[in-house]
C-alpha positions as CSV (number, residue, x, y, z in Angstrom):
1,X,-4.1,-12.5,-16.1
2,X,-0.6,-13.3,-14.1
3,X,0.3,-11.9,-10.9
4,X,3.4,-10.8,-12.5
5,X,1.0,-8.9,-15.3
6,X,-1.1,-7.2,-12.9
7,X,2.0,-6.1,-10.4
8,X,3.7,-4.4,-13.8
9,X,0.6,-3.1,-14.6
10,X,-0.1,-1.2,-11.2
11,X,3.3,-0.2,-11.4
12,X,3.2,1.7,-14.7
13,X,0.0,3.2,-12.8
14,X,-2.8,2.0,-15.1
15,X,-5.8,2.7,-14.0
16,X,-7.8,0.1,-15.8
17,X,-5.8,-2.3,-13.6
18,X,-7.1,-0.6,-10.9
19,X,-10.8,-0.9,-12.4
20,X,-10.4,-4.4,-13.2
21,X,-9.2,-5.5,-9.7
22,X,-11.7,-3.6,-8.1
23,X,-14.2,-5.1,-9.9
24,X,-12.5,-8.7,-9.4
25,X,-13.6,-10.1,-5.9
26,X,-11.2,-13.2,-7.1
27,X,-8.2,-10.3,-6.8
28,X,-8.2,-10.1,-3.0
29,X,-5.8,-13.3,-2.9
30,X,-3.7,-11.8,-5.2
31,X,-3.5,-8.4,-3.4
32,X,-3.0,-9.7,-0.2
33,X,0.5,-11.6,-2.3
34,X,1.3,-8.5,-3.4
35,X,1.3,-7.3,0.0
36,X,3.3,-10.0,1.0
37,X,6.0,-9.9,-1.8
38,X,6.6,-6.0,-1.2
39,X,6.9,-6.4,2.6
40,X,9.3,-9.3,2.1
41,X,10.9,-7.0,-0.6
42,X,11.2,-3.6,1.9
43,X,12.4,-6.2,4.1
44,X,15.6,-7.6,2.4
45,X,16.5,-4.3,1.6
46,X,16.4,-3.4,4.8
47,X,17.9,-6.5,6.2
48,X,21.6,-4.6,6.6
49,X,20.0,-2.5,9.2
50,X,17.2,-4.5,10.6
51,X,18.9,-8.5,10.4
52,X,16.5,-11.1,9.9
53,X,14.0,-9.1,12.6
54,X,13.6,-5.9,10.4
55,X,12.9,-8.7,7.6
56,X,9.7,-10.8,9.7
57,X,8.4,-7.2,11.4
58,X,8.9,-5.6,8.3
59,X,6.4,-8.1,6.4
60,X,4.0,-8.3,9.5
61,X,4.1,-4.7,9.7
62,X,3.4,-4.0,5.8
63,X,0.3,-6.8,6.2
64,X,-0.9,-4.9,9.2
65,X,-0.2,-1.7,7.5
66,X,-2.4,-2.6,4.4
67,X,-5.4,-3.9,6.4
68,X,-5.5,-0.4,8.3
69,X,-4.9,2.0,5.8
70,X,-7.4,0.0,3.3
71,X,-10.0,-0.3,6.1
72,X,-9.5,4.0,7.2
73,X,-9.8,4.8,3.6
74,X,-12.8,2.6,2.6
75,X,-14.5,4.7,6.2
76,X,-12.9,8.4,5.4
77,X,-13.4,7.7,1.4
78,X,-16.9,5.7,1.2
79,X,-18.9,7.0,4.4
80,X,-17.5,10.9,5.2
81,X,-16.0,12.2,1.7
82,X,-18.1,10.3,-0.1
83,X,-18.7,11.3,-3.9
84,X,-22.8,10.8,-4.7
85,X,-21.5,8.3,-7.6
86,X,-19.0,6.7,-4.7
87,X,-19.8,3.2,-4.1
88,X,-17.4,0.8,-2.7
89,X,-16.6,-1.7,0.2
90,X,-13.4,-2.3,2.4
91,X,-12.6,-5.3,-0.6
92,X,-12.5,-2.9,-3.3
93,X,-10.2,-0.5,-1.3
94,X,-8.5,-3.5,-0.1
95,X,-7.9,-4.9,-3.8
96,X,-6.8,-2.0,-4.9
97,X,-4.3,-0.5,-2.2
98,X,-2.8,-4.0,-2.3
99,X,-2.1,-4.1,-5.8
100,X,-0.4,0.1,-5.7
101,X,2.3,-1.4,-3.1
102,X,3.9,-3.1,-6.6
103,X,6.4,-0.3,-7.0
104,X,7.7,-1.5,-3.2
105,X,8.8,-4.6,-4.7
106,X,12.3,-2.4,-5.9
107,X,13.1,-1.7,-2.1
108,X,14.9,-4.8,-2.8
109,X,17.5,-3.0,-4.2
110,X,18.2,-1.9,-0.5
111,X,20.5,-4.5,-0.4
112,X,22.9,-2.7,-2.3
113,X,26.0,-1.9,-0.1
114,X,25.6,1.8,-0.6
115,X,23.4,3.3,2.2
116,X,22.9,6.7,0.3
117,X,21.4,4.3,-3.0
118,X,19.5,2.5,-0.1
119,X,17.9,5.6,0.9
120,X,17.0,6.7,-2.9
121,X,15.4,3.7,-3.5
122,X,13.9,3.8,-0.4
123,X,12.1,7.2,-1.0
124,X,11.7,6.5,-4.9
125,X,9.5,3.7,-4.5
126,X,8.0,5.0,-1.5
127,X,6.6,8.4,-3.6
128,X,5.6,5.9,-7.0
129,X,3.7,4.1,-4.3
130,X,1.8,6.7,-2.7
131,X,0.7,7.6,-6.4
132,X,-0.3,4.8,-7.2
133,X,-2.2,4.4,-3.8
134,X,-4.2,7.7,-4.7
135,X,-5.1,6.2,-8.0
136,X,-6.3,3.4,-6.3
137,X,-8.0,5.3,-4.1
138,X,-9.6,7.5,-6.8
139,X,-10.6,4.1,-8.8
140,X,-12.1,2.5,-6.5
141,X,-14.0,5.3,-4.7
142,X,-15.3,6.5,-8.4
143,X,-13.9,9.9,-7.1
144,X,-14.0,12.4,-9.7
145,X,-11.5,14.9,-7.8
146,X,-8.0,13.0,-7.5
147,X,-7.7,16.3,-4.7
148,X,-10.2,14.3,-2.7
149,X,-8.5,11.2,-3.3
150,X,-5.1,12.6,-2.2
151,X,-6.4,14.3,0.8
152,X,-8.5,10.9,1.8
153,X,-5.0,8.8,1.1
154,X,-3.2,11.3,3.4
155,X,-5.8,11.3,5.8
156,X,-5.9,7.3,6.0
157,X,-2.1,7.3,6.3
158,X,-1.8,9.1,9.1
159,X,-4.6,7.5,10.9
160,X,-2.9,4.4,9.5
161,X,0.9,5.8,11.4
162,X,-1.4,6.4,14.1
163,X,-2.5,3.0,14.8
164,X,0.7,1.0,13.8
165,X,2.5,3.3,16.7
166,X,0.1,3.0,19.5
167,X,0.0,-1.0,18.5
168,X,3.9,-0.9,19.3
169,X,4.0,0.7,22.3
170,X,1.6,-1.6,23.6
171,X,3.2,-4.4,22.4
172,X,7.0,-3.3,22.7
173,X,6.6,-0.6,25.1
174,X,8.9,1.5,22.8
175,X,8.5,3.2,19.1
């Protein structure tokens, strides 16, 4: 199946998508593009505000960003709120979290000369992502509560925000 096919597909949240790229060790390339191609995508929509910088830190940032939060959520999901039918490892969590940043791909439309529009877009893809990041979550952890997978997406994010801000200030001195 396409890249193209698989990115619509996590967009319109189905979870055998999820299943099958969990299952697909051969996926991890394609996640890690998907990563890519929504960072790049946050970043030219961004690029009024941030110039050509906002667009490089912007995809370094979502890269970085992806390895955490994948890496906090296959420890919080598999080893401490573990399910007894959850098995998984960092590449399932990592195939599947990569292919949920698809709805990013519309920050894009950031470009768009109207800063309020920006700022819809912005949020609108940022929510459809985090859903689809707790269906990942919940596919790949073969979590029967989507509660626990919410509250182990949460709990990876901010670890995630966490880490991302310390690793600036040590690397810009500033937030």
């Amino acid at each position: 199946m396409s890249l193209v096919q698989r990115m619509l597909r996590a967009a319109k949240l189905d979870v055998n998508l999820y299943e099958e790229v969990e299952a697909d060790k051969g996926a991890t390339g394609q996640a890690l593009l998907v990563v890519v191609l929504t960072s790049v995508a946050a970043g030219i929509g961004n690029i009024s505000s941030g110039g050509i910088a906002g667009l490089l830190s912007g995809t370094v940032v979502g890269l970085a960003s992806w390895v955490v939060w994948a890496y906090a959520n296959y420890i919080l999901g598999a080893k401490v709120f573990r399910e007894p039918q959850t098995e998984a490892d960092w590449g399932q969590l990592a195939r599947t979290m990569g292919f949920a940043s698809a709805p990013r791909v519309i920050m894009v439309l950031g470009l768009l000369p109207i800063p309020a529009l920006r700022g819809l877009v912005f949020l609108v893809a940022t929510v459809w992502m985090w859903i689809a990041m707790v269906i990942a979550v919940r596919q790949a952890l073969d979590y029967k509560s989507t509660w626990r997978a919410i509250g182990v997406t949460l709990l990876g994010a901010l670890i995630n925000g966490v880490i991302l801000a310390a690793a600036m200030l040590l690397t810009t001195g500033a937030p």
